[in-house]
Structure formats: structure tokens, C-alpha cells
MARNULUM-470630 format. One line per 3 residues: number of its first residue (from 1); for each residue z, y negated, x negated of C-alpha. Coordinates in steps of 0.5 Angstrom, whole numbers, plus 500, padded with zeros to 3 digits. Layout:
MARNULUM-470630
NUM> Z,Y,X | ...
END
This chain:
MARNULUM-470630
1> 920,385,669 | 917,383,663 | 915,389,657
4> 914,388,651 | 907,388,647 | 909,393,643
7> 911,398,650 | 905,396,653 | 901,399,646
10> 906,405,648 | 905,406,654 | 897,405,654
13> 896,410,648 | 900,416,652 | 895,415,657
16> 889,415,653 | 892,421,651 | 894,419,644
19> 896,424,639 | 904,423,640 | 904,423,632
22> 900,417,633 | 904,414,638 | 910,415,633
25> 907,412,627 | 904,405,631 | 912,405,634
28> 915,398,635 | 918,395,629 | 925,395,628
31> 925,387,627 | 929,384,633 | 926,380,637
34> 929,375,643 | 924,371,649 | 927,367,653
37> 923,365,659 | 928,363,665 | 932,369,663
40> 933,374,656 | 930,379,652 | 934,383,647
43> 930,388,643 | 934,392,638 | 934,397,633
46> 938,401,637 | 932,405,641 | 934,401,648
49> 930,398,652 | 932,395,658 | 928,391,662
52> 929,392,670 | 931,398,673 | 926,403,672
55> 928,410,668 | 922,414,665 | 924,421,663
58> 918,425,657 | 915,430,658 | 918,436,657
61> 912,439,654 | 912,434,650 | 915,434,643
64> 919,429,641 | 913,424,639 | 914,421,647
67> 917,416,651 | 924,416,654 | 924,410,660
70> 930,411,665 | 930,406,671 | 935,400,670
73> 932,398,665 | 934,403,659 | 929,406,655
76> 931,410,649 | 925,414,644 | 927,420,641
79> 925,424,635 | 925,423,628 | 924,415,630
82> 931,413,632 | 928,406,634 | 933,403,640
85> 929,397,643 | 933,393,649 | 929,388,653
88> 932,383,658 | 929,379,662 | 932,376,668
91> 925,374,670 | 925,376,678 | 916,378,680
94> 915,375,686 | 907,377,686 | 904,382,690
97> 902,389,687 | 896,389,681 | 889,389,680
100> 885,395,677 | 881,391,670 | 888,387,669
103> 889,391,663 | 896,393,665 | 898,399,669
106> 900,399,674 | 903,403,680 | 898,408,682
109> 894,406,677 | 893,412,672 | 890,407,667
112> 888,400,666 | 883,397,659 | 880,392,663
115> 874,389,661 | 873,397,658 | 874,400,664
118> 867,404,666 | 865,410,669 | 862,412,662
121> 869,411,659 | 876,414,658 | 879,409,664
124> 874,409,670 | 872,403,673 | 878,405,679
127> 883,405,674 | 884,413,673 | 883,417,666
130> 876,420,667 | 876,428,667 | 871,434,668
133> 870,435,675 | 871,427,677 | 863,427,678
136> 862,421,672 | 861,423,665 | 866,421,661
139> 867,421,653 | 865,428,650 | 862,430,657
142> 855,431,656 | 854,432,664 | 859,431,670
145> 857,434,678 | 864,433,680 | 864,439,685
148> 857,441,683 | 860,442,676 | 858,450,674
151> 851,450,676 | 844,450,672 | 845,444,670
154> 851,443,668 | 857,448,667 | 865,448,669
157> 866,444,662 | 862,439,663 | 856,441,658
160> 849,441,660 | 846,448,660 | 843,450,654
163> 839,455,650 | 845,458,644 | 850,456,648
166> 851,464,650 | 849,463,658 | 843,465,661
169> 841,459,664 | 835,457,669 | 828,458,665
172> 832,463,660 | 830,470,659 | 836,471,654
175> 841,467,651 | 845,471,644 | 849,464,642
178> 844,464,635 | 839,461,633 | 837,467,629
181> 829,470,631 | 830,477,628 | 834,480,633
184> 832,482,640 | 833,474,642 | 830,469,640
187> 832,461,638 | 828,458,644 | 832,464,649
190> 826,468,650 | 826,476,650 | 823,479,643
193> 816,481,643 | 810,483,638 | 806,477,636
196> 811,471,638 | 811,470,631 | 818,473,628
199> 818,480,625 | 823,483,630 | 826,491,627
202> 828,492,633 | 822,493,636 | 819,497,629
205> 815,491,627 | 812,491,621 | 810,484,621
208> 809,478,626 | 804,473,624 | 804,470,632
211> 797,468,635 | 794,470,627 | 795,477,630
214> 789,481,630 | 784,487,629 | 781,483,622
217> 787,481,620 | 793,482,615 | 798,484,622
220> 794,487,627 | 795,486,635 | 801,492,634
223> 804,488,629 | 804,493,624 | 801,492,616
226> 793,493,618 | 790,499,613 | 785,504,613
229> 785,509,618 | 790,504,624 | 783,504,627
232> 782,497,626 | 777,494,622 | 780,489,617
235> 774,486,615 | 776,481,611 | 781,486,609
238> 775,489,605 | 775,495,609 | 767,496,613
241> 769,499,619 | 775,503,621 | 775,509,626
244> 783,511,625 | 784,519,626 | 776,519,626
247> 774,516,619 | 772,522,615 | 765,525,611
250> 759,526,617 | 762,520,621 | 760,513,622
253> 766,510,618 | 767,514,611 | 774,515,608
256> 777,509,605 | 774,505,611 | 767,505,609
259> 761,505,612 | 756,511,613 | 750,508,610
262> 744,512,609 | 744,513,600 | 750,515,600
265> 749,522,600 | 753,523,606 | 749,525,612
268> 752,520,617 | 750,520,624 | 742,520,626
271> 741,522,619 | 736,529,617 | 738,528,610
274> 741,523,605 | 739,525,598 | 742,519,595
277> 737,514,595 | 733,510,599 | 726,512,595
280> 719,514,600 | 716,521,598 | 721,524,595
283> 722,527,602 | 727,524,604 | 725,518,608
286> 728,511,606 | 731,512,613 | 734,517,611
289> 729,523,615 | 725,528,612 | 718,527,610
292> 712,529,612 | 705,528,617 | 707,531,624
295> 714,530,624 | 714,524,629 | 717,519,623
298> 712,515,620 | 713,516,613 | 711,514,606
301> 703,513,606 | 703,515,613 | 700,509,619
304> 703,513,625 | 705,520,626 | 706,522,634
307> 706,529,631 | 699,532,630 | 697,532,637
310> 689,533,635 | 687,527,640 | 684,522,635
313> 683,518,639 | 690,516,642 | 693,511,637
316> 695,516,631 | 689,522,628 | 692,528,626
319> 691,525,619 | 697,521,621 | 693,514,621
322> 692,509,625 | 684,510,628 | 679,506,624
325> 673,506,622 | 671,511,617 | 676,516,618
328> 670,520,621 | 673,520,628 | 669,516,633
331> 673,513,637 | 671,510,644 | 677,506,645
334> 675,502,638 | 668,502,641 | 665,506,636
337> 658,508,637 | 658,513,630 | 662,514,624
340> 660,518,617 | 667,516,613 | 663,514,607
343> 657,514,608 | 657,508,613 | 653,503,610
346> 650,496,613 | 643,498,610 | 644,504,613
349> 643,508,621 | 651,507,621 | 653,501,620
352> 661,498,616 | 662,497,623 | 661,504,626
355> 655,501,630 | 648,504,630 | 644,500,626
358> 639,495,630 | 635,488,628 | 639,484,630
361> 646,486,628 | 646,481,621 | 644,487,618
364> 638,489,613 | 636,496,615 | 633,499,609
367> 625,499,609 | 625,497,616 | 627,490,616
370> 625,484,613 | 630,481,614 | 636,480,619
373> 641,474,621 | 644,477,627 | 645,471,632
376> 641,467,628 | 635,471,629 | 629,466,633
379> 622,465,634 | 624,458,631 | 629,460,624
382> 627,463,618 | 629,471,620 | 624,473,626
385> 626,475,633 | 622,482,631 | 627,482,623
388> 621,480,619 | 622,473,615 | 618,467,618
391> 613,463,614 | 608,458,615 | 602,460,619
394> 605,464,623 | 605,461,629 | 613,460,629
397> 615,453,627 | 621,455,623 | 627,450,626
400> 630,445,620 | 624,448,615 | 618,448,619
403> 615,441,623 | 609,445,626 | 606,452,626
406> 598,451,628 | 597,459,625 | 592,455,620
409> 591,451,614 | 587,446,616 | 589,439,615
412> 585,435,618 | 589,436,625 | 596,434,627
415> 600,440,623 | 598,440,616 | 598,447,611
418> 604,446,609 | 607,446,616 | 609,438,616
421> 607,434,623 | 601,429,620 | 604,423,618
424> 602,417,615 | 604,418,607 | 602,425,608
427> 596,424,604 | 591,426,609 | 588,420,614
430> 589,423,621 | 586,420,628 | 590,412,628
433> 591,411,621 | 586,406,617 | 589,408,610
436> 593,413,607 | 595,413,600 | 600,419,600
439> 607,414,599 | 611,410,603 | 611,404,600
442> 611,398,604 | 608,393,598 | 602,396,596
445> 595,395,599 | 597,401,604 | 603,400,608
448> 607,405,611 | 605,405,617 | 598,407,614
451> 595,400,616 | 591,395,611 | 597,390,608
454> 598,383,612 | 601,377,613 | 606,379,618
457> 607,386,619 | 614,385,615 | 612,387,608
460> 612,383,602 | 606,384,599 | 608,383,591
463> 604,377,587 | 601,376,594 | 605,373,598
466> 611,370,598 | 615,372,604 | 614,377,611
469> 619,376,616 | 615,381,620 | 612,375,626
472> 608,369,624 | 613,363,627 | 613,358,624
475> 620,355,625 | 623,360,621 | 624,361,614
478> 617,364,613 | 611,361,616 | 605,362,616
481> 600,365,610 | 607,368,608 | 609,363,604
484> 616,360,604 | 618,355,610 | 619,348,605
487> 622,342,606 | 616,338,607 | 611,343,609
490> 611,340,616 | 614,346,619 | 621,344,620
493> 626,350,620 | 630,351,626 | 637,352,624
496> 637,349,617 | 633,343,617 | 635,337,622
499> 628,334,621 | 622,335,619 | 617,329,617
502> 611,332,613 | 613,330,607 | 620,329,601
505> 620,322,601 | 627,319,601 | 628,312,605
508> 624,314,612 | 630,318,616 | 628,325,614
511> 631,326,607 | 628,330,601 | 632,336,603
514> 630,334,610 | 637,333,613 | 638,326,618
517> 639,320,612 | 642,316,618 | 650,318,620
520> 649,324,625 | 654,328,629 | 653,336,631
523> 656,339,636 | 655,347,637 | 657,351,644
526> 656,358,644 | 657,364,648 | 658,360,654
529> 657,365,659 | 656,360,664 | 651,363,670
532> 646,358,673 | 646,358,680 | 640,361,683
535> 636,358,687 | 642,352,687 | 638,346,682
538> 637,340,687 | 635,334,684 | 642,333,681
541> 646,334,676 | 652,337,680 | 647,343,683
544> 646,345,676 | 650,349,670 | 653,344,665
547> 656,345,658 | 660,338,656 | 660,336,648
550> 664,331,645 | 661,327,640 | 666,322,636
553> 661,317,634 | 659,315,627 | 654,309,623
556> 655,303,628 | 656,306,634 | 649,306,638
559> 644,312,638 | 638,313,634 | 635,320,635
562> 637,326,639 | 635,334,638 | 638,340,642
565> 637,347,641 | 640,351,646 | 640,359,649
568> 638,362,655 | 637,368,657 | 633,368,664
571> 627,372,667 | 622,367,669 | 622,360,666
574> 618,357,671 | 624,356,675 | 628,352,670
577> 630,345,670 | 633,343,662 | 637,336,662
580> 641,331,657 | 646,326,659 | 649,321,655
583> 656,318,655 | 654,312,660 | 650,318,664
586> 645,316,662 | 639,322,664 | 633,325,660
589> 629,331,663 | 627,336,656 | 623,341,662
592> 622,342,668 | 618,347,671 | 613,349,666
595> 607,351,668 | 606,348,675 | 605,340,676
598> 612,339,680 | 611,334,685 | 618,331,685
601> 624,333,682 | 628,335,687 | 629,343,686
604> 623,345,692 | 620,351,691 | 615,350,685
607> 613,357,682 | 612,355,674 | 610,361,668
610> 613,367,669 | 615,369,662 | 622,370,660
613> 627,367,656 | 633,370,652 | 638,368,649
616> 638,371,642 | 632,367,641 | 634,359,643
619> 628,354,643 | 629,347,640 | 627,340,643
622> 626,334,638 | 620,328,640 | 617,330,634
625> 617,337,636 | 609,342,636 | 609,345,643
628> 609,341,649 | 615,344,654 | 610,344,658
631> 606,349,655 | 612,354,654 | 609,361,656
634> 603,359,656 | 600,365,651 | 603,371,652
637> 604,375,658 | 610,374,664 | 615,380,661
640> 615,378,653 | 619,373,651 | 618,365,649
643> 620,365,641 | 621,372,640 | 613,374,642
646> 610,368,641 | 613,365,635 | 613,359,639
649> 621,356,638 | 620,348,636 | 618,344,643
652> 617,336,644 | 621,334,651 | 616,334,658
655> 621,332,664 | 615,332,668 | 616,328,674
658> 623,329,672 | 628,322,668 | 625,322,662
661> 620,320,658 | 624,324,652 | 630,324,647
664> 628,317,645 | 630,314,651 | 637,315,649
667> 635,310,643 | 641,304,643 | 645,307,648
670> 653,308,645 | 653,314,643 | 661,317,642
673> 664,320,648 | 662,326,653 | 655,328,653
676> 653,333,657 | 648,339,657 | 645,342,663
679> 641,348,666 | 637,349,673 | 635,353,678
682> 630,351,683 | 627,358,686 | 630,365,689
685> 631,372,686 | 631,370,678 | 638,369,676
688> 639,367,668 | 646,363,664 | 646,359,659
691> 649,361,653 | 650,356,648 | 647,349,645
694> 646,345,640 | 647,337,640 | 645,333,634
697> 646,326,635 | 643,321,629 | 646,314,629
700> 643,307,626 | 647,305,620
END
């Protein structure tokens, strides 16, 4: 049996549930229509269908919009539409039964969309109409628990449980189906109460701000319009304090919620009286009590007030002040040794300090003390330990005034009348001075050590000399006779003047300012710190404490003269050996052992001069030089100092049995390249280090 497109639409629609309206209005057309397909389909006008032999009778609960299909093949539509639509098909359907998702319905089929069916849909993925109770959730259906349905979850009807669908569901404390929040349930299904932020006048409320409810807000936790007297303090209400029913006069909360103050002319709580105001000694205190001594309440005026008690020494006297001296009460516990008020005086038997008056307490008593500096007081400071003011001859040396106190006026010792210790300057010529000219000038004919002015004792003496350096070295800038160390004068000044040849001629190697004519180099090596080992020196340079100077060269290349200088700080000189090697190692022995004829340079334990050398005082060695270094120390005692005590600096070379014989061995030799100067020590117990050297090369031209 073949059926129409048309009938298809039909039958579909009324199982889809289509209004019958619908299915009317979308009813065939009248237009006859003829297939052929091995056998014959007549449609026409007329209403009747006939395709087989199945007969399908409406629903007579139906209007007349429905189908009427009769088995064998006639189906006839009654109602306004008086359409007959015959089909005949003489096709014979050899197939088996149809498939769920063909799109046609077939038997035991309740519907077929085909590629629509689903669970979710009007056709189920089975092929039956989808309906509340069949556990799949179909159009219009908001949930669908099959047997389940009419749960918490989901009702009978297919619709989810919700607050306003009139159910009082899980979760829910009522449910009156509005969203109204002004009666007994609110729109979240919860029970009306005071501050869920709904006025409810149900429940009396006044107003209902929520969580902005409060005791200082416009609605109180009772949801009612917070005012004066509710006995809540709506501060920001401008009310100062509420006590409700409790407000009123001589209560801590006036009428009108206001705070009872003192000043306000209300006596309050712990007030005696309020007159109004808060003035002292009106006789109402500032706080609001009555004034007066003896009323336990420290009033205007008043220090203490403990009541009058007639102790004046607990704390609080009965004048109502706190004790103190001068009030005529003597108190032990303020230390007090007396008190006349008034007539305490410092010159007086009672002191400011309620103390009896003694020497000693830095108080002058009236015409008995001279005077009085208390602590100060000293046999040895201006006011005696007897309060009787010092002066020169008492026999007390006044400490800061006084140098000496001889109890005399005798100048002639060692403190003079005005009680100054005998010094040079003071005019008076004492045991040990040679002059005494009352002044402290160092330039005149009397110096201030009260000594004859001389060359060397370290003062210039004006229009006499022309300089003092104190010593009489002459290898400095003053030499003998004080005169002014010159070029030319046959002195050479160590440290500015290269060479010295007795003259200002040009031409003869010394320069008229005496500096080298010749190239020259000088190298200077200071704070060395170098240790020379004791008793190490053996004849070699390895056993000895060596400095390396460079010298890069200079005129054609060879040497032509040699100086050094060098510091040495070490207390006994005899042991010491001093050499010069030049680039080609060659070896010059400057000094070796002063003061001893060595029998072999080979370090033996040869005791030399004893005297010392120190550092901040170098000595110089140079060929031309005016002591032998044999001869160093030789005048002056083992504990003093060579150049510093004996004014002897400027040394010519000894290498005694040493290589030698002076610097001019070095005369032709290359001069660039690594000198070295070393120190040593041939004898045990007197370590020294070498500090700093000097070398200063002259090249030929």
C-alpha cells in the first residue's frame, strides 16, 4: 500500500498532536492527482481515499477537524472540508515490518521524525510521543524522573521544584506562589523576620534595613524607627545617650537623650552640686563637688585635701597643700632640719633649704663665713675648707690661681710673691738660669730657656744670624755659625743638593745650583719595612735584607758617579754591613762593621761601635763625602743617635775588608737595569730593618 505525501502530513501532525484546526487548514488539495507505479492511485475530490484495505475510524472525542480512515482502503474527512481523496495503488509490499527513524509510522510505532527523533523531542528515540512519567524530558518538560516524578526534585507534572510555585519544597521554609517580600513569606521562600531587610506589617515592623539594623542606626535591632527613649543610643541620630524609661532630671541620660553633664545645672550621678558652670571658687568645684579645705576634694587653690587630718607630714597638711619647705611644718620625710616659713634665709641659721646653716653647704653665713662653694670648698680652690677665702701666702696653693704657696714673699726661691713657681721669664734669676730678662722672647740676647743666645740652641737671633735649626749639622739647610747652607759653601745639603764641590763653577760635573751636569737617574724606595735578619749577614748578598731599584739609563749608557742614601732603624751600628750592587753584580761595600778592623768579610762576630741608627735620620755616602764610615758613632755615646746627635749625616765609603774600594768602582760599568741595596747583620741579640733608600745614578755624556 502506497499513501499520499499529503496523508503522511496528516497522519503525522495528529500524532504530534497538531491543533485539528491545524490539520484542517493544511488538508490536501482538491487537485486530483494519478500515480502509476505498477498499479493505480486515484485521488479525488470527493474525500475518498482508498489505498488497501485498512479503515481507520476519528476519535469521537475529537471535532470534526480529524481523520476518518476505513480498512480496505477508503478513508473519508468530515467537517467543514468536504475533500474525498481516493487513492489506488495496486502495489503489493513484499518487505518486512518498518524501522523506528524511517520517518514513516509504522505498526507499533506511536511516531517517526526520523532524523528528529530523540529523547529530548516529541518522538522519542523509540518511536513513542514523549510524555511526563516516561523518564526522558521532553519539550515543555523542565525534568522527568519517570516513576520518581512527584519528588524534591521534580513534581508530577514534569516541573522542577521551585521557590513561588506554591510547594514547600526542600530547603524552603514556606512557599505563598508571589514574589511579594511584604507579607509572611518572602520571594527567596524564607519565613518573614525582623532584619531580613523587608518591612513586614505582619510582624509590627516599623522598618527593616537588613544587616544596617542597629542600636546607633535609623532602624533598631527591633525594627522599629529608633527615637528617644527606646533605650537605644542613636548617636549619629544626634541623640547622646539613651536609657528609655530611665531618661529624665538627676539621671545619667536627661530628657531629650542628652547626657548629664556637669554645668548643666542638673545634678546628675556623683555630683554634689551643679551651679551651671564649671568655674573654681564659686563653690562649686569644676567637677561639680563643693569647695573647701577639708572636704576630701582638691579644690581651687587647694594642693591636697585628705580632709584635715592634723598630720602635716603624711602627704597633705592641714592648710590643704601639698608639704614643702616653708610652710612652717618640718617634715622628716622631706628631710627637713628646720623651717621659719618666711624667714628661711641662705645667709641665715635656716637655710631656703629648710637645712641649719654650716660651711660647707654653698651658703655664706652672715658674719661668720668669708665665703662658701659648697663642694667646692678645698685647701687647694678660692674658698677654704674652713669658709675663709684663699690668698697668696697662706700657705694653701690656690688650685687654677695659684702655682705655689710658700706662706712668704721672697722671690729669691722657687715660688715667688705673686704665688707663680720660679720660671725663666719671671723676671727673677733663679738657681740654674744664666740670665733672666722677664719676657719669653727667644731672639733677643736672653732666650727663653734663660740661657745666653747661641748658634744652635734653635732660635734666630735677629741682625746675628741668619738661621737656627737647633743642631749644628752641617748637611742641612743651616750649618755652622748659623749661616744659610749655600751652594758652593762646601757643605752639601742632603736631600736638595746632588753634589757639592766647593764652588758655583759651571762646567766641572757640580752645577752652580749644585745638581749633576751630567744625566743622572734617582730612584727612591721608602717605608720598606724590610727586617734584616739578625745575626744572618755571612759574607753574601743572599744572607743580607736587599731592596731592588730599577734604573733605565740615561747619557751614553755607562756610570759615571754613585751616592746613596739610606734609613736604618737598629741599635747597634757595629754590626752592620752596607752594600751596592750594580746591574752586572757588580759589588761595592759602603760599610762594614764601624768601629772594629774585621779580619774578613765573612760575617764572624766582630763587635764594632755600639751607637744607633734610626730611620727618620738616613745617612748619605757619596766619594766625596766628610766622614769616613769607618769613623760613624765615634763621638757620641752607644744610646744616641748617628746624624740626629752628632750632626754627622755626609759619609764617604769604607768597605773595610769588604769589595770596594768606593762608588766610583762602578765608574764605566752599564748603568740600566736592576741595582740592588742591601743590609746586614753579623752578630746576635740586635735586630734592626731597613726603611728606605735612595740611589742616584750619574751617567757620562
Amino acid at each position: 500500500m502506497r499513501v499520499s505525501d499529503c496523508t503522511k502530513r496528516h497522519i503525522l501532525g495528529y500524532l504530534l498532536g497538531a491543533a485539528p484546526g491545524l490539520v484542517l487548514l493544511s488538508a490536501c488539495p482538491n487537485t486530483p492527482a494519478t500515480t502509476t507505479d505498477s498499479g493505480t492511485e486515484t485521488e479525488t475530490s470527493s474525500g475518498t481515499d482508498t489505498t488497501g484495505s485498512m479503515t481507520t475510524t476519528p476519535d469521537p472525542t475529537v471535532p470534526t477537524t480529524g481523520p476518518t480512515t476505513t480498512e480496505g482502503g477508503t478513508e473519508t474527512t468530515t467537517g467543514p472540508a468536504t475533500d474525498t481523496d481516493t487513492d489506488t495503488d495496486s502495489d503489493t509490499d513484499t518487505g518486512g515490518p518498518g524501522v523506528c527513524g524511517d520517518g514513516n509510522v509504522d505498526p507499533m510505532e506511536q511516531c517517526d521524525n526520523g532524523a528528529n527523533n530523540d529523547d529530548n523531542a516529541a518522538c522519542t528515540s523509540e518511536c513513542k510521543e514523549n510524555v511526563c512519567g516516561d523518564g526522558k524530558v521532553g519539550p515543555g518538560e523542565g525534568c522527568d524522573e519517570g516513576p520518581d516524578n512527584g519528588g524534591e526534585t521534580c513534581k508530577e507534572n514534569c516541573s522542577v521544584p521551585s521557590c513561588g510555585d506554591g510547594n514547600v519544597d526542600l530547603n524552603e521554609e514556606c512557599d505563598d506562589a508571589n514574589d511579594e517580600n511584604a507579607d509572611e513569606c518572602t520571594n527567596t521562600c524564607t519565613s518573614a523576620t525582623c532584619g531580613d531587610g523587608f518591612q513586614q506589617e505582619s510582624n509590627t515592623e516599623e522598618c527593616d534595613d537588613g544587616v544596617a539594623n542597629g542600636a546607633n542606626a535609623t532602624c533598631t535591632p527591633e525594627c522599629k524607627a529608633n527615637v528617644c527613649g527606646d533605650g537605644f543610643a542613636f548617636i549619629e541620630g544626634g541623640e547622646q545617650c539613651d536609657a528609655g524609661k530611665d531618661n529624665g532630671a538627676n539621671q545619667t541620660c536627661l530628657e531629650g537623650c542628652i547626657l548629664n553633664v556637669c554645668g548643666d545645672s542638673d545634678v546628675g550621678p556623683g555630683e554634689t552640686c551643679d551651679d551651671g558652670n564649671t568655674d573654681e571658687g564659686d563653690g562649686c568645684g569644676p567637677s561639680c563637688t563643693l569647695e573647701g579645705c577639708g572636704n576630701e576634694i582638691v579644690d581651687v587653690m587647694e594642693g591636697c585635701d585628705d580632709g584635715a587630718n592634723g598630720d602635716q607630714d603624711d602627704g597633705c597638711t592641714d592648710l590643704c597643700q601639698l608639704p614643702k619647705c616653708g610652710d612652717e611644718f618640718v617634715q622628716a620625710s622631706l628631710m627637713e632640719e628646720c623651717d621659719t616659713g618666711a624667714a628661711n634665709s641662705n645667709s641665715g641659721d635656716c637655710t631656703l633649704q629648710c637645712k641649719n646653716a654650716k660651711c660647707g653647704d654653698g651658703n655664706v653665713l652672715a658674719n661668720v663665713e668669708q665665703c662658701d662653694d659648697g663642694v667646692a670648698n678645698g685647701d687647694d680652690k678660692a674658698c677654704l675648707s674652713t669658709c675663709v677665702s684663699a690668698k697668696c701666702g697662706d700657705g694653701k696653693v690656690q688650685a687654677g690661681v695659684e702655682q705655689c704657696d710658700d706662706a712668704n714673699m721672697s722671690n729669691e726661691d722657687g715660688c715667688t710673691n705673686v704665688c707663680k713657681l720660679a720660671s725663666c721669664g719671671d723676671g727673677f734669676m733663679q738657681a740654674g738660669e744664666q740670665c733672666d730678662d722677664g719676657n719669653m722672647d727667644a731672639t733677643d740676647a736672653c732666650t727663653n730657656a734663660c740661657k745666653p743666645a747661641a748658634c744652635g740652641d734653635g732660635f734666630v737671633q735677629a741682625g746675628v744670624e741668619e738661621c737656627d735649626d737647633g743642631n749644628l749639622t752641617l748637611t742641612d739647610g743651616c750649618v755652622a755659625m748659623c749661616k744659610a747652607n749655600k751652594c758652593g759653601d762646601g757643605h752639601i745639603n742632603i736631600g736638595v743638593e746632588q753634589c757639592e764641590d766647593g764652588n758655583v763653577s759651571a762646567g766641572d760635573g757640580c752645577s752652580p745650583t749644585c745638581q749633576f751636569e751630567q744625566p743622572n737617574e734617582t730612584v727612591k724606595k721608602n717605608a720598606l719595612g724590610l727586617a734584616i735578619p739578625d745575626n744572618g749577614y755571612n759574607g753574601t748578598i743572599a744572607s743580607m735584607a736587599c731592596t731592588t731599584m730599577n734604573v733605565s739609563g740615561g747619557g751614553n749608557g755607562t756610570v759615571k758617579d754613585v751616592t746613596l742614601r739610606i734609613g736604618i732603624t737598629h741599635p747597634f751600628i757595629g754590626d752592620l754591613s752596607i752594600k751596592v750592587v750594580n746591574p752586572a753584580n757588580q759589588v761595592v761595600t759602603v760599610m762594614l762593621s764601624p768601629g772594629i778592623i774585621e779580619a774578613f768579610d765573612d760575617g764572624g762576630s766582630y763587635i764594632g761601635d755600639g751607637t744607633d741608627l734610626d730611620a727618620a735620620y738616613p745617612v748619605f755616602f757619596r766619594d766625596t763625602g766628610t766622614t769616613d764610615a769607618e769613623a760613624m758613632g765615634g763621638t757620641i755615646a752607644s744610646d744616641k743617635v748617628v746624624c740626629k746627635d752628632d750632626f754627622l749625616c755626609d759619609f764617604k765609603p769604607n768597605p773595610g775588608k769588604g769589595p770596594g774600594p768606593n762608588l766610583a768602582a762602578f765608574a764605566g760599568s752599564m748603568g740600566a737595569g736592576n741595582w740592588q741595596v742591601c743590609v746586614g747583620d753579623n752578630y746576635v741579640s740586635d735586630a734592626g730593618s731597613f726603611q728606605s733608600a735612595e740611589l742616584t745614578v750619574v751617567f757620562n755624556q
